[in-house]
LUMDRENVEX-130132 format. One line per 10 residues: for each residue x, y, z of C-alpha. Coordinates in steps of 0.5 Angstrom, whole numbers, padded with zeros to 4 digits, always signed. Layout:
BEGIN
X,Y,Z | ...;
***
This chain:
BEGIN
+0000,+0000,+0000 | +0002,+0007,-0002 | +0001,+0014,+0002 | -0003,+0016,-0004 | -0007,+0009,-0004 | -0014,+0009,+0001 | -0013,+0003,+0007 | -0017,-0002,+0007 | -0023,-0002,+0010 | -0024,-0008,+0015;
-0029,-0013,+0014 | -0031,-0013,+0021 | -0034,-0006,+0018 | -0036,-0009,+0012 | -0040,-0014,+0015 | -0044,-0010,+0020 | -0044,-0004,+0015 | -0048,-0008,+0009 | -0052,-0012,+0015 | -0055,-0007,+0018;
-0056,-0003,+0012 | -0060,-0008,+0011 | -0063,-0009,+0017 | -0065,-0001,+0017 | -0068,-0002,+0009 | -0073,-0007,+0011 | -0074,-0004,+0018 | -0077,+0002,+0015 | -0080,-0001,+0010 | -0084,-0005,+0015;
-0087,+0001,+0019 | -0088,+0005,+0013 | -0092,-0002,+0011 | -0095,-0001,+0018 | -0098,+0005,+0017 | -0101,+0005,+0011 | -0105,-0002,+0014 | -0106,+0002,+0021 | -0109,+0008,+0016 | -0114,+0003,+0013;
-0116,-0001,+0020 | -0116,+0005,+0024 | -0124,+0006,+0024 | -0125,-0003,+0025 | -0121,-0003,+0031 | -0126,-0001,+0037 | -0130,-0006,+0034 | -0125,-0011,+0033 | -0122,-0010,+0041 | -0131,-0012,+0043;
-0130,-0018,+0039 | -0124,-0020,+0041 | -0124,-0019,+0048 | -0132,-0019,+0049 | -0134,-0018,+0056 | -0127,-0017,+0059 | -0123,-0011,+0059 | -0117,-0011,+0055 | -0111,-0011,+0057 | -0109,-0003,+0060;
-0103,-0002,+0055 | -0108,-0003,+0050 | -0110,+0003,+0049 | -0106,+0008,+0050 | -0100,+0003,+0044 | -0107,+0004,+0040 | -0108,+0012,+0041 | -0101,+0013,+0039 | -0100,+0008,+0034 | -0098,+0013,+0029;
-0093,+0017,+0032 | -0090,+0010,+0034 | -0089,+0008,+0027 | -0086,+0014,+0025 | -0081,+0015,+0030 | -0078,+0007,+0029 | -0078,+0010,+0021 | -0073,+0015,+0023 | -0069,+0012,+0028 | -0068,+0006,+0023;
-0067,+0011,+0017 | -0062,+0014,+0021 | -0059,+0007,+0022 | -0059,+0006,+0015 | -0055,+0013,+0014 | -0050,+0011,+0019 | -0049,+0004,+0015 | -0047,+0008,+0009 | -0042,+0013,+0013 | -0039,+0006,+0016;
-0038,+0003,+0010 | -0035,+0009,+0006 | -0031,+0010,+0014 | -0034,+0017,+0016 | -0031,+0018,+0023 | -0038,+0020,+0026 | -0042,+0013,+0023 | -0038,+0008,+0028 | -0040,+0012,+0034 | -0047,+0013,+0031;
-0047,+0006,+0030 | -0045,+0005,+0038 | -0051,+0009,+0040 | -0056,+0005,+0036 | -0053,-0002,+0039 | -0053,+0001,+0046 | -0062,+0005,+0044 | -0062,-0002,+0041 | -0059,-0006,+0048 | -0065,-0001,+0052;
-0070,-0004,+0048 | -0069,-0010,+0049 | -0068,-0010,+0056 | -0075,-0006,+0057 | -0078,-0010,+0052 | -0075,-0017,+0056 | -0078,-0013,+0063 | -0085,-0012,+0060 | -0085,-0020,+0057 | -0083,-0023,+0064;
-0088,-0018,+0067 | -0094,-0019,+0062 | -0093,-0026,+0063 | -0092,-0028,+0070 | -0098,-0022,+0071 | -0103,-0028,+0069 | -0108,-0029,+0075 | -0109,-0036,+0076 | -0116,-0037,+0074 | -0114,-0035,+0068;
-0108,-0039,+0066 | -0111,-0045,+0068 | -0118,-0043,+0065 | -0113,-0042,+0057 | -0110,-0047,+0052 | -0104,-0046,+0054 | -0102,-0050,+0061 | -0096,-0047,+0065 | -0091,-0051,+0062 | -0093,-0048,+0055;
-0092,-0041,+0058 | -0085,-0042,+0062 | -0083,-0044,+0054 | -0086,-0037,+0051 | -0083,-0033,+0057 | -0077,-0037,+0057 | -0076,-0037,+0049 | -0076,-0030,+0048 | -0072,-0029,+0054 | -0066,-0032,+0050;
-0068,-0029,+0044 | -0066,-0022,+0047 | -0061,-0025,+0051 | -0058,-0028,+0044 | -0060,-0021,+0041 | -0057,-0016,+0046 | -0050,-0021,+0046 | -0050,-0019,+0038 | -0051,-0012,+0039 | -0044,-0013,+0045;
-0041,-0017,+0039 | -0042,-0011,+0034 | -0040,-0005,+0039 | -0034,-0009,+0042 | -0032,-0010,+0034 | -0032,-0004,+0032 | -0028,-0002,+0038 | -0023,-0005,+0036 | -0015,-0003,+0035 | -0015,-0005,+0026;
-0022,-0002,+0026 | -0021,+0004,+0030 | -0014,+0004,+0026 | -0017,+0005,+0019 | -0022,+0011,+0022 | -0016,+0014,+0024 | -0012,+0013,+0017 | -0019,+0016,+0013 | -0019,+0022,+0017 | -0012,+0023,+0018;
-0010,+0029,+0012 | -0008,+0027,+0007 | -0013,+0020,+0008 | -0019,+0018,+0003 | -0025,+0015,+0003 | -0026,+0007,+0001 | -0030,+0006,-0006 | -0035,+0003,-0006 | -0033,-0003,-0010 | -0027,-0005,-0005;
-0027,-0009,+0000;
***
């Protein structure tokens, strides 16, 4: 390698960078899809909620998701377009894109720690008479509850893999060098 010639971009950054593009693409997609289907079922919902719980209440974070369903929808298509943008800069090695990349792995590690608190409290929160009274016996809830459980352990250990990646000396060498005077951004053809 010459001084005139670009460093190589790691494949640890490659990796994650393509993968998350990815990711943030179908994830904004996805909350985009949402909302148009959220617009078209809006009015049917209060009758949907009577025929689905009947003469029970529905559960108390119901509503409140359901009445800010919208603006819920299009904070997840920002978040993960700006996901999204933060790929690209890693790819092509911009200084700012690994620590923004680093911020979302640890909103995402949040996430999925609130989210694994709600499933543990809406699952052990099931009164007796209901538990017994449904199709699903105690061992088939204990599978749920601890199914999920791992899925989040194995997720937030993916989100540690990545930060404590693009921590790394080789990684943080190659941001230095782009940015270093004299230092140029990667084409996108090279590995």
């Amino acid at each position: 390698m010459t001084p005139s010639d670009p460093p190589e971009r790691p494949r640890a950054v490659t990796v994650i960078g393509w993968t998350a593009f990815v990711i943030a693409a179908l994830f904004v997609a996805r909350a985009l899809i949402d909302l148009v289907i959220w617009r078209v079922m809006r009015p049917a919902i209060p009758a949907l909620l009577e025929s689905s719980f009947g003469r029970e209440p529905a559960p108390p974070y119901l509503r409140p998701l359901l009445e800010h369903l919208t603006e819920l929808k299009i904070a997840q298509a920002i978040f993960w377009s700006f996901v999204g943008a933060g790929a690209i800069g890693l790819l092509r090695l911009r200084a700012w894109a690994r620590v923004a990349m680093q911020a979302a792995c640890g909103l995402l590690a949040c996430y999925c720690a609130v989210f694994a608190f709600v499933w543990i409290r809406a699952w052990s929160g099931v009164p007796a008479e209901a538990r017994h009274s449904g199709e699903l016996s105690d061992a088939h809830r204990a599978i749920l509850l601890s199914g999920a459980l791992g899925l989040c352990l194995l997720f937030a250990g993916g989100l540690a893999t990545v930060v404590f990646l693009l921590r790394g000396e080789r990684v943080k060498a190659a941001f230095a060098a782009v940015s270093a005077p004299g230092g140029a951004p990667l084409p996108p053809s090279k590995r």
